[in-house]
N, C-alpha and C positions, 0 to 999 in steps of 0.2 A: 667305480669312478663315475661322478655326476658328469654325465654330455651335456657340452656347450650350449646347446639349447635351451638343456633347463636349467642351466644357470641365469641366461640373458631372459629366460621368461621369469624366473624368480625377483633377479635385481628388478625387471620391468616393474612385475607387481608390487615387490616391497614399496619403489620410488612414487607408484600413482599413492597407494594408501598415503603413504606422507605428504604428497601434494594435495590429497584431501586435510588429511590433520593441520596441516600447514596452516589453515585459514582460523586455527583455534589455537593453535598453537605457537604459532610463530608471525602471521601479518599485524597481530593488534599491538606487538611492542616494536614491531616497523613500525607501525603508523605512528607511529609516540614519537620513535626516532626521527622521523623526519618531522614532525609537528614542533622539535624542538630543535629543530635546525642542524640534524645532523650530529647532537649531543645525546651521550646517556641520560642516566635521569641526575647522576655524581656529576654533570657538567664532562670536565674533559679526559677524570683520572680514568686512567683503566684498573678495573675489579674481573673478579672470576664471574660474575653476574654478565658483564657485559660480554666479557670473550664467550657465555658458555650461549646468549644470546644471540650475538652475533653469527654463531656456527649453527645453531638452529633455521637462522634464515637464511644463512647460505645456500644449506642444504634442500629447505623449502623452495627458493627459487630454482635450484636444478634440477628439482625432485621429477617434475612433468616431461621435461628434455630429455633426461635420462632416460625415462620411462619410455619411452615414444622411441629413439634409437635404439634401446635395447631390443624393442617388439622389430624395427628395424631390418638390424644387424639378424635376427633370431630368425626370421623371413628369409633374407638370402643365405643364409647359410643354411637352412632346410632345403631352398626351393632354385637358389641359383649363385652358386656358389663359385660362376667366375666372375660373378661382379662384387662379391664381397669384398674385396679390398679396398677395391673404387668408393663403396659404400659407405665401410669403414672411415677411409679419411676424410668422406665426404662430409659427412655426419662429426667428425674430431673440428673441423677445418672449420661448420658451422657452429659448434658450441665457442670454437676459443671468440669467434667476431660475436657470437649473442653474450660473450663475457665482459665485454667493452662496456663501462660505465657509461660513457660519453659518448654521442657521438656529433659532429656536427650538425647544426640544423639547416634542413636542405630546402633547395626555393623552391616555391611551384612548380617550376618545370619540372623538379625528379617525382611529384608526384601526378602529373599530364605525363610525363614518359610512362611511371610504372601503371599508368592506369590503361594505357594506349596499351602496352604489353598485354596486362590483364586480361583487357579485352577481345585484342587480337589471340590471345591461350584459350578462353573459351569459346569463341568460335569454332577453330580449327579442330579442339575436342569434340565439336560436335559435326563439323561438314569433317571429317579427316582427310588429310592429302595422301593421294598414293605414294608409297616409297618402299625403300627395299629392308628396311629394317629388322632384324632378328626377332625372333621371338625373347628370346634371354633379354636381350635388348630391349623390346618393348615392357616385359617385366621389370625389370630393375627400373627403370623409370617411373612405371605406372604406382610402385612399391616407394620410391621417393617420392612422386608427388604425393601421396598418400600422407608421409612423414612429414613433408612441409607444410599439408592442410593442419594436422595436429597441434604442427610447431606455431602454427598461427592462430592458429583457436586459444593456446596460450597465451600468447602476446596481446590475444582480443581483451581475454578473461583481463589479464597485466594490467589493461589502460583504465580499466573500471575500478581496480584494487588500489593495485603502490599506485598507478599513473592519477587515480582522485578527480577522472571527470565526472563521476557522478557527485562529487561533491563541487561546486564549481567554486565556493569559499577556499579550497585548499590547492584550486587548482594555478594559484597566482602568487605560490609559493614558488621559489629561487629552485629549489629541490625536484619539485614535481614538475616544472621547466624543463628542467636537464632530461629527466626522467621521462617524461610525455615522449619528447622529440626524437630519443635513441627507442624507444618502444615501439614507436610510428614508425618510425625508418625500418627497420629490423620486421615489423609488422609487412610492410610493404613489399621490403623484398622477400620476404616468403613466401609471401603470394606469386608475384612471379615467378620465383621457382617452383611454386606447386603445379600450376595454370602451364608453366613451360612445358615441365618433365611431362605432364597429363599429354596438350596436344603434341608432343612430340611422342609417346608413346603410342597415340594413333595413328599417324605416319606408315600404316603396315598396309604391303598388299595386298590386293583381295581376298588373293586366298590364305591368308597366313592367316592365327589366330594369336591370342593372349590367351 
């Protein structure tokens, strides 16, 4: 019987290699999609073409998340395995909010907040505050921030691809709007929970280690 482990290191690897294929295989009839406004190339009928399409870059877009929780989940259940549950929903909880199409566009101020955060998270990673924190404890954080940097280096990759700021012509599309804004947002807050979970997992006393 295959152990847990190398399952979630299997599914990890299958999901990166597709998030590579992905950019050959499944972004360039996104970008078509949205270049026609959100229509097939039949306008609005539905075909096998489109549905078998459509499921190719669903899977595309999940493929890196996956990948990045599975290595994850595959971590604490090797290395600390009373915070895998925590982990687990942690990781469930943040793909269903990265699943939101939409999301409202936020004012400056949430990006002066998240950036105030930010900042304030690398500091304290690098002066760290005394505290009494566990070692399990300080892992499973330092192992989440880790996961949030990933998750955000995604969302980095996201805003140059489907988001089309490198294209600035397509970036004044109704679509890529919607798109930009919930990528940003989403982008943002990952960061703060990366930068969070990081100085808070410094937080250890002297003599304690990671």
């Amino acid at each position: 019987m295959i152990r847990a482990e190398r399952w979630l290191f299997a599914v990890a690897l299958a999901a990166f290699i597709y998030a590579v294929l992905g950019n050959y295989v499944a972004l360039p009839g996104y970008l078509r999609f949205l270049e026609r406004g959100g229509t097939s190339a039949a306008g609005n009928a539905l075909d096998w073409s489109v549905v078998f399409g459509a499921t190719r870059t669903i899977l595309w877009m999940y493929a890196f998340s996956i990948g990045a929780l599975c290595l994850y989940w595959r971590s604490l259940w090797l290395n600390n395995r009373r915070h895998f549950r925590t982990g687990l929903i942690l990781g469930l909880v943040w793909l269903c909010f990265w699943s939101l199409p939409a999301l409202p566009r936020m004012p400056a101020a949430f990006y002066l907040t998240a950036g105030g955060l930010i900042l304030l998270g690398i500091v304290i990673s690098q002066v760290p505050l005394r505290g009494s924190l566990s070692a399990d404890s300080a892992r499973f954080l330092n192992a989440t921030a880790i996961l949030f940097f990933a998750l955000a280096t995604w969302d980095a990759c996201g805003l140059g691809s489907t988001g089309r700021i490198l294209h600035p012509d397509q970036v004044v599309l109704e679509r890529s709007q919607t798109l930009l804004s919930a990528q940003t947002t989403k982008l943002m807050l990952a960061l703060v929970i990366a930068w969070g979970c990081l100085a808070l997992s410094r937080c250890r006393t002297r003599s304690g280690s990671v």
